[in-house]
C-alpha positions in Angstrom: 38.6 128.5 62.3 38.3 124.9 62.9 38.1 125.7 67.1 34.9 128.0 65.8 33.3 124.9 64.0 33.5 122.5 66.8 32.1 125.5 69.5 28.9 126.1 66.9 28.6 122.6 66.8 28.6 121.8 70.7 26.6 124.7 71.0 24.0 123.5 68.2 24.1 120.2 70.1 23.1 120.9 73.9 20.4 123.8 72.1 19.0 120.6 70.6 19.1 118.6 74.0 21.4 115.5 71.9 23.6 115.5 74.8 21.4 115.6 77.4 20.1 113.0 76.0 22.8 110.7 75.1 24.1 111.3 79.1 21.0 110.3 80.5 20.3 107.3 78.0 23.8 106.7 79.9 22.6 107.0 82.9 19.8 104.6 82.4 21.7 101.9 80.8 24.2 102.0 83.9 21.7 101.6 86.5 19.0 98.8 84.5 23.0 97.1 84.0 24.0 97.3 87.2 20.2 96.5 88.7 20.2 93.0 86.4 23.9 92.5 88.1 22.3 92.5 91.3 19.5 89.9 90.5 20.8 87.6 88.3 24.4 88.0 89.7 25.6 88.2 85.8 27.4 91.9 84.2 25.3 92.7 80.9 25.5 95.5 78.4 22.3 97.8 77.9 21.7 99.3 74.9 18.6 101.5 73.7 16.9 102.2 70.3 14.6 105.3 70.0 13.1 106.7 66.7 11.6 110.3 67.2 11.8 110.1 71.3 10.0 106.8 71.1 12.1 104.3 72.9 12.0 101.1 70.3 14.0 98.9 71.6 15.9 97.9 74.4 18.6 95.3 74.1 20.8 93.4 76.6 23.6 91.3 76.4 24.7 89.0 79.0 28.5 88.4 79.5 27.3 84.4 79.1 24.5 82.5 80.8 23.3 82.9 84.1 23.6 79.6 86.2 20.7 79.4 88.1 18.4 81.3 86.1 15.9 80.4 83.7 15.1 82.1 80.0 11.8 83.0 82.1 13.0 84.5 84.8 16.0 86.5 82.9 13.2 87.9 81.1 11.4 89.0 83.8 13.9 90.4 85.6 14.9 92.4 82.6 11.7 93.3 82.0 11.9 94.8 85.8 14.7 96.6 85.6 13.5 98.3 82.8 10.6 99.3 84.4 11.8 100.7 87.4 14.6 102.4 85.6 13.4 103.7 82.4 11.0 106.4 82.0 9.3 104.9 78.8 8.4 101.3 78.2 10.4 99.9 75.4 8.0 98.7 72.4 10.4 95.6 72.3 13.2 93.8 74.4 15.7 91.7 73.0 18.0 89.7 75.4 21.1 88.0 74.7 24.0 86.1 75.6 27.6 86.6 74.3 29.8 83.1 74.7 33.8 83.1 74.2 34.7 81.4 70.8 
């Protein structure tokens, strides 16, 4: 019974598209993630926000502060990223920076 449950609910799920897309909002993160890694030489996390298939908000965190960039051009790049990788423009960015304690 409980092997039932879980194959109607994978089935109700990809009839519904939620996997598709949580993998692709996967996919995304990765490559705006790994595209920031290349510019500002710094590994970030890329998290997405999206209320009735209207991307919200995009946030990043930064493992720490990037040497020789400024809050300008972290933004900027960011902002790139986004828009080379990301089929929708985000309503709002946030950008952050995680420090060890």
């Amino acid at each position: 019974m409980r092997a039932f449950i879980i194959a109607v609910c994978i089935f109700a799920l990809g009839g519904c598209n939620v996997v598709d897309t949580l993998r692709e909002g996967f996919t995304h993160s990765r490559a705006v993630s790994a595209k920031l890694e290349t510019t500002l030489g710094l590994k970030s996390f890329v998290g997405f926000n999206s209320m009735s298939g209207t991307l919200t908000s995009v946030t990043v965190t930064f493992d720490g502060l990037p040497e020789k960039a400024s809050l300008l051009e972290i933004s900027a790049a960011s902002r790139q990223a986004m828009l080379s990788e990301l089929k929708q423009v985000p309503q709002k960015i946030v950008i952050s920076f995680a420090a060890d304690a």
